[in-house]
N, C-alpha and C positions, 0 to 999 in steps of 0.2 A: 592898244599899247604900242607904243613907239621902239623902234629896235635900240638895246643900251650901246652907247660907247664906248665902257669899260665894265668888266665881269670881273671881279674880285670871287678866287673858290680858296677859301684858307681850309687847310689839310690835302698835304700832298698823297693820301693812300688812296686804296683803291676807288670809293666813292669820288671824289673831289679826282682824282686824274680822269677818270671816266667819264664826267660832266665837263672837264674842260676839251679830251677829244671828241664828245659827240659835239660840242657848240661848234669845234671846223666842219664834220662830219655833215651837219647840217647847213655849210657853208656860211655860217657868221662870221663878218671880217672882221668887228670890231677888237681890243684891248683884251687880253686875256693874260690875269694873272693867276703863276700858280702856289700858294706860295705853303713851303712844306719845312718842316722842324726836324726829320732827316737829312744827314748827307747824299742818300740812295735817290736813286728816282724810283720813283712810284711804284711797287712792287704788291704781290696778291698774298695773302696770308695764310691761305690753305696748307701751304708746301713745307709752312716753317716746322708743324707739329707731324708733319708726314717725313715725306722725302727728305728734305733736309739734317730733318731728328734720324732717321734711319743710316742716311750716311749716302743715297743713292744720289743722292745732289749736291752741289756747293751754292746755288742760286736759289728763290726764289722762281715762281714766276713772274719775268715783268710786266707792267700793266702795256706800256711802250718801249720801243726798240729804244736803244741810246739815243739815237737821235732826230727822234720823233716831236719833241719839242723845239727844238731848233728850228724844222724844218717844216710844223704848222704855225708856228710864231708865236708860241706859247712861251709867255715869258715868266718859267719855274727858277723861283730860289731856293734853293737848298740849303739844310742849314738855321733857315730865319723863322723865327716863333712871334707870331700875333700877337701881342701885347694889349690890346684896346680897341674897341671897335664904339664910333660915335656916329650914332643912329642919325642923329639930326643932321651932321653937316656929312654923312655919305662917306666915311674916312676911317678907314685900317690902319694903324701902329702895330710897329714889330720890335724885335728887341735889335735891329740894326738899326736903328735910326731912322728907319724909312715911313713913310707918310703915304699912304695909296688912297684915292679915291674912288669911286666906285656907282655906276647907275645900277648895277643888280649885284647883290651880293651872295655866296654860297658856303656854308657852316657845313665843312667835314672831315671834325676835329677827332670823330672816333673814340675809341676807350684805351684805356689805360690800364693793367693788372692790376686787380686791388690785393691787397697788403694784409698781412694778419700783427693785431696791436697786441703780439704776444713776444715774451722778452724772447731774443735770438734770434728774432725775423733779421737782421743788417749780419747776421757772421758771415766769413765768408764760406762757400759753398752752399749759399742757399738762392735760389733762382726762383726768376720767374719768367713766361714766354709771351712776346708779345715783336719783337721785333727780328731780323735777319740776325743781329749782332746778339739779341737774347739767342736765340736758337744755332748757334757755331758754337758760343760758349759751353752753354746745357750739352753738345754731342761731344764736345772736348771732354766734358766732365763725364760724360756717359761709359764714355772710353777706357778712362780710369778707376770708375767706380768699382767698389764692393758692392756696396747697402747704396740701395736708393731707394727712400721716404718720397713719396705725391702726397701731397695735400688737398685732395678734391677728389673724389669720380667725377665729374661732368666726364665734357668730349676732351678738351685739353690735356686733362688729366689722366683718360683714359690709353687714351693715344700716344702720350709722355711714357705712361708705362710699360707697353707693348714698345717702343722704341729702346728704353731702359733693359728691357727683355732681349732683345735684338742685338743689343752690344754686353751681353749674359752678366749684367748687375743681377744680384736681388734686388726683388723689387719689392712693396710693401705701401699699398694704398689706401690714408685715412680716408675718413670722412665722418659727419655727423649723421650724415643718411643712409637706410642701411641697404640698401642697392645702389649700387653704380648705376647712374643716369635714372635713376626711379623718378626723379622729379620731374623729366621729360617726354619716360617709357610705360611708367608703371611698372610694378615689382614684375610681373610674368614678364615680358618682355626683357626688362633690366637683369630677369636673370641669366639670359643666354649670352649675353655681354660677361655678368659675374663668372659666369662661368665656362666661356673660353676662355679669360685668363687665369682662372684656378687651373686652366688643363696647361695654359704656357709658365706656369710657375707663381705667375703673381700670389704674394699674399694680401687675405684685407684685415683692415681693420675699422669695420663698418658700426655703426651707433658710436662713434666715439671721439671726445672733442679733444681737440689740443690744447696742453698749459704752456709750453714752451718747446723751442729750440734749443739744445745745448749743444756746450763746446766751447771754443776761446779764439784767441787770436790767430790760432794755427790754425783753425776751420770746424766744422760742425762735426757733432760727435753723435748724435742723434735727437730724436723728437720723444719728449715726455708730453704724455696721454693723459688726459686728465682723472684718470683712475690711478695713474702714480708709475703704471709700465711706460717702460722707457723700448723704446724700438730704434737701436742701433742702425750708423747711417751715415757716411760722406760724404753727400749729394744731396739736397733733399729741394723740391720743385716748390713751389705754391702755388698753387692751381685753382683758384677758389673764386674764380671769375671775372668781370671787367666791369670798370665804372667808367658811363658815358664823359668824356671831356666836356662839362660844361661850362668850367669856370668863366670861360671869355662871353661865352652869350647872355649867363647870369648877371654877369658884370654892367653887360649893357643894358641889361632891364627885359630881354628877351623872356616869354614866361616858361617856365620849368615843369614838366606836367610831372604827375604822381608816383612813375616809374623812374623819372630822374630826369629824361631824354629833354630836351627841346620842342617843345608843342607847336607842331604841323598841323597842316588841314591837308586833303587827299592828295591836292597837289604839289605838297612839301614844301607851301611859304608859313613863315612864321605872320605873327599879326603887324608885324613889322612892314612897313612897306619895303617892295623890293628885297625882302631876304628871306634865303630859301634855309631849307635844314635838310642835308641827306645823311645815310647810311647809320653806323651804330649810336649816334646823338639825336636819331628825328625820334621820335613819338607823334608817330604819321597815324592821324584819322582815317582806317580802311575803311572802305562804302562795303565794304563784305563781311565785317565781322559789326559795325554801329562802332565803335568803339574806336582809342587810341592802341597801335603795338606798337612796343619799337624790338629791332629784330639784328640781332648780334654777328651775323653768319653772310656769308661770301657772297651768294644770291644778290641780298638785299642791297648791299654796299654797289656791286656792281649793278642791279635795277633801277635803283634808282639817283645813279650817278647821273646813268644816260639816258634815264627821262628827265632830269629837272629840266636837261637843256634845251627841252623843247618849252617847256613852262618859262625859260625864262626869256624866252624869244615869240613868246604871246601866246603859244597853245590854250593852256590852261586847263590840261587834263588832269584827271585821277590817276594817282598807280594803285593798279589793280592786281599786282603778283602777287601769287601767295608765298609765303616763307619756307624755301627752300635750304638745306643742308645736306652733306655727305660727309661719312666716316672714312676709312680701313685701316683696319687694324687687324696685324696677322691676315690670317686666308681670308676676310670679314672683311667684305664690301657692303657700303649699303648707301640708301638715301630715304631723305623725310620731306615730306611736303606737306601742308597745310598749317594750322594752326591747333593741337590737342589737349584737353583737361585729363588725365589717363585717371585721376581719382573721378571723376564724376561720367568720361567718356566710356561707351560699350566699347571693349575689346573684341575685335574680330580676327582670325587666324588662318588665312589660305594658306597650306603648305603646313612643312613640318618644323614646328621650334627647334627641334633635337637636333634634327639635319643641320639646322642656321639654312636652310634655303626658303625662305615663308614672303610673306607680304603680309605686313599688320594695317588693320586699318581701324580708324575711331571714328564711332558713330553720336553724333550728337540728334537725337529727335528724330533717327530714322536716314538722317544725311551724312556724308562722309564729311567730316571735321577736317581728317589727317590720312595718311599713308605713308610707310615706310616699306620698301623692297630689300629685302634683303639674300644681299649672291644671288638673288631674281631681277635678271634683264629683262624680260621680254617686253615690258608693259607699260614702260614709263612717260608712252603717251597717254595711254588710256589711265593712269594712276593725276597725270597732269589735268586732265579732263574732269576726274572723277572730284578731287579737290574743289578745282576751280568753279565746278558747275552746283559744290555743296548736292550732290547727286544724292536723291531719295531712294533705298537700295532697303533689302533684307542684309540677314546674317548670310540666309541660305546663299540668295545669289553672289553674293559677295566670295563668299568659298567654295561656287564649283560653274559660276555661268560666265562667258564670255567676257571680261571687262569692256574690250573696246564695245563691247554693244552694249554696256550698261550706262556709258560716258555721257 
């Protein structure tokens, strides 16, 4: 494979800025374009539903200094949205008029918050988080809030609330599912979640779907439940997850795998010649699970930013990390690593649920699937290990023998 003379990475976030710094990192001279649908440079998304939502920050974290592009010659537009991408003649369109060519291309278009098709969803005072200017808005409104409606337990959601908490709204969190994060935790686990924020005030309102958002043109008045209660409310979040940006690689004929994502192979190119897929748009074939995941969370987007740029400079390796996440919310630190089914995985429990200090880990066939540490530092190498090696462990030794000697 011959070195490209021009690298086209449409999406300026974290994935897509992080494959355009490792291509200098790695010393590539050639053309690098960056080109991004924000006014910001390149900023990490962690911060927004944390820090930022809490009020400790006015920034994100950026991915690069101000003037970091300037000064490896990376030429980022700001501002300009890809428009069309044609596969045959190697050519990018934007909605400035601009025409880019391209010897290797990079798809890291990210997701979107998706929308509930329930009448009220556009009144004003109803949100949702996904960008720096989403999340100043959401802490303004936080500020003033009484009643503040989430629409989701996920992480988002969850996080949203315990922020909401923090600047002493009520708060009051649906969902169809009736644990917060059960669909990632399973209900034991998901209830140590439920229930630190039953101890910070939150209320729920779990099994239960939404008919609408009321209110008028002076703003939202609350969320009616589709049992007919009405749960009063001046703020209310939508939280109910992200849909991968596909539209532009659909458009080219790029193929769309069954989770939404853009279908990779280990080394995140599409079937496409010369074009890669990273971050929350790949449905990247892992060599460690057989299968396609694609993987929504801060890890992944920056993993494999800064590996494509070796694939696309001839390597033509696998990415082999496994999908990593972190929380905190309130006194509640934690992180997850691997990949878990909690309806079908054995749950395992070092440590004490009640305390919130434990380490859970899922067993699939005798191997570690997953682990999550929670307000537990010590181990997160050995929990890295553990993951990644698919380690063939007991229950026993998992809850009282040595980890880094299990690894």
């Amino acid at each position: 494979m011959s070195e490209p003379r021009r690298i086209v990475v449409i999406g300026a976030g974290l994935a897509g800025a992080s494959a355009a710094g490792a291509l200098r990192e790695r010393g590539y001279e050639g053309d690098v374009l960056l080109i991004g649908a924000e006014q910001h440079r390149p900023y990490e998304l962690p911060p927004l539903s944390k820090g930022v939502l809490l009020g400790s920050t006015d920034e994100p974290d950026w991915v690069h200094g101000e003037d970091f592009y300037a000064e490896k010659d990376i030429r980022f537009t700001r501002g300009v949205t890809a428009t069309r991408i044609e596969l045959g003649a190697r050519l990018v369109l934007d909605d400035a008029g601009g025409e880019h060519r391209y010897d290797r291309l990079v798809l890291a278009t990210g997701s979107q918050p998706r929308t509930l098709p329930i009448p009220g969803a556009d009144l004003p005072g109803v949100h949702t988080l996904r960008t720096i200017d989403d999340s100043l808005a959401l802490r303004s409104a936080f500020d003033k809030a009484q009643r503040v409606v989430v629409i989701g337990a996920g992480w988002i959601g969850t996080e949203a609330a315990a922020a909401a908490r923090a600047h002493d709204a009520e708060v009051t969190v649906v969902d169809k599912i009736t644990a917060p994060l059960g669909g990632v935790l399973g209900a034991e686990v998901a209830g140590v979640f439920r229930d630190l924020h039953t101890e910070h005030g939150v209320r729920w309102r779990l099994g239960e779907g939404i008919a609408e958002i009321t209110g008028g043109p002076d703003g939202v008045t609350g969320v009616r439940l589709s049992n007919g209660d009405e749960v009063g409310a001046d703020v209310v979040l939508i939280a109910v997850g992200v849909a991968p940006r596909v539209e532009l690689a659909h458009a080219a004929g790029l193929e769309i795998a069954d989770d939404g994502g853009v279908a990779v192979d280990a080394g995140l190119r599409t079937a496409a010649p010369d074009v890669y897929a990273v971050g929350d748009i790949a449905a990247h074939f892992h060599p460690r699970y057989g299968h396609r995941i694609r993987v929504e969370h801060w890890a992944n987007a920056k993993g494999q930013g800064a590996h494509v740029a070796g694939n696309l400079l001839g390597e033509n390796e696998p990415y082999l990390d496994s999908p990593y996440f972190f929380t905190d919310q309130y006194d509640l630190g934690c992180e997850y690593r691997g990949l878990a089914d909690p309806v079908t995985d054995e749950l395992v429990v070092r440590g004490d649920l009640a305390a919130r200090e434990f380490i859970a880990f899922w067993l699939r066939e005798g191997r570690v699937a997953a682990a999550m540490n929670v307000n537990a530092w010590d181990d997160g190498d050995a929990l890295d290990a553990l993951v990644r090696a698919r380690a063939t462990v007991t229950p026993d030794q998992l809850k009282s023998d040595d980890l880094a000697g299990l690894a």
